[in-house]
C-alpha positions, 0 to 999 in steps of 0.5 A: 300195858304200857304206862308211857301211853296211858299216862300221857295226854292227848286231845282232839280238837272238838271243832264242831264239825269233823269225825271225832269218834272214829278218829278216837277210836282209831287212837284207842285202838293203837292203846292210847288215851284220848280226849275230845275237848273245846276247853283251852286249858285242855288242849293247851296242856296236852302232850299231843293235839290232834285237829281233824275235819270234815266239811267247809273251811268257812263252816270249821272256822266260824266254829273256832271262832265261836269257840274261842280258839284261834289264840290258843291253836295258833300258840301251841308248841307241842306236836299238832296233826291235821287230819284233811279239813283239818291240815287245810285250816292249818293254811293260811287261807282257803278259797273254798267260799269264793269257789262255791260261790253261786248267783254271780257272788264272788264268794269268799277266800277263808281266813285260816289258821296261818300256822303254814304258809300255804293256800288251799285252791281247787284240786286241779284234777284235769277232768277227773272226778271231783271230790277226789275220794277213794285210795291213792299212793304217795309220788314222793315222801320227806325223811320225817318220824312220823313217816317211821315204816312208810314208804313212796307207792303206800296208800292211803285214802283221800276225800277232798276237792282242795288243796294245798300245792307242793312247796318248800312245807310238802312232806309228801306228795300225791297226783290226781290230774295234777301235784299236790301235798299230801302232808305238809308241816312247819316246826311242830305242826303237821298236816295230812291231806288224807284220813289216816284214821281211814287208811288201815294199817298204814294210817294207824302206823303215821298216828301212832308214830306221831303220838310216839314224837318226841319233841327234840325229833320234831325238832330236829326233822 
């Protein structure tokens, strides 16, 4: 076994409300060590931080509150993936709350993480049908590592009625009724808007790349 992936560690941010056992084991299946952890030193002296979701914006980040972990998410340096939710509270906002709002309330924007400069709205979908869950193929892909072995036309699976649009932090885009990111990063943070721990071969393909980063790539991408 190799020594470099058994001896390094990894953390997936137990946020409360997302698929943390089958996002571990689609790590462990790769032959990776990983931890599900709220504690801050934990995550904080992890080689790799994973942020996965699933749910409300609203609901994950009142959990991170509570849990005392905005600070030490906001502060990290080493590599961070987003899985979906996950990508979007690495935004800096999301209007999931103001569009859920019912009973003539205006709702709520999200306050996010703000770790990249973009909004979640309404997935523009042009009367298709919402959430937009099922397969669906990247329209256009960055040179980054983590996408070491993917290609344009790939696909991947999506579950989701927000998102971020395409701007200067897309890495990949994807089209339902509209343009969106499908991955979108700023210095050592990542997000994908798709599960890649539900994307077969391929999803396994970006963790894998990802826990693999050396931080002078991520540096230099």
């Amino acid at each position: 076994m190799d020594t470099t992936k058994t001896q390094q560690s990894n953390v997936i941010v137990d946020t409360g409300c997302a698929n943390l056992s089958s996002v571990k084991f689609a790590i462990e299946r790769l032959g990776f060590n990983v931890t599900i952890s709220d504690d801050i030193n934990v995550i904080t002296q992890a080689n790799k931080v994973i942020l996965p979701g699933v749910g409300t914006a609203k609901h994950a980040m009142a959990n991170i509150i509570d849990k005392g972990l905005i600070e030490t998410l906001q502060n990290l340096k080493q590599p961070v993936l987003g899985f979906c939710l996950g990508m979007q509270l690495m935004t800096e906002s999301s209007t999931e709350g103001k569009s859920a709002a019912t009973n003539g309330s205006s709702g709520e924007v999200i306050k996010c993480l703000g770790l990249i400069p973009t909004k979640i709205t309404p997935l523009e979908a042009q009367g298709n049908r919402l959430p937009h869950m099922g397969w669906n193929t990247l329209t256009t892909l960055a040179d980054h590592p983590v996408f070491e072995g993917i290609s344009v036309g790939d696909y991947f699976y999506f579950v989701h009625s927000f998102a971020a649009p395409v701007s200067e932090y897309t890495l990949a885009s994807c089209q339902y009724g509209s343009d969106f990111s499908a991955v979108i990063a700023k210095d050592n943070f990542i997000g994908c808007q798709f599960h890649p721990e539900r994307s077969g071969e391929l999803g396994s393909k970006i963790i894998k790349n990802f826990l693999e980063l050396e931080q002078k790539e991520l540096n230099n991408s």
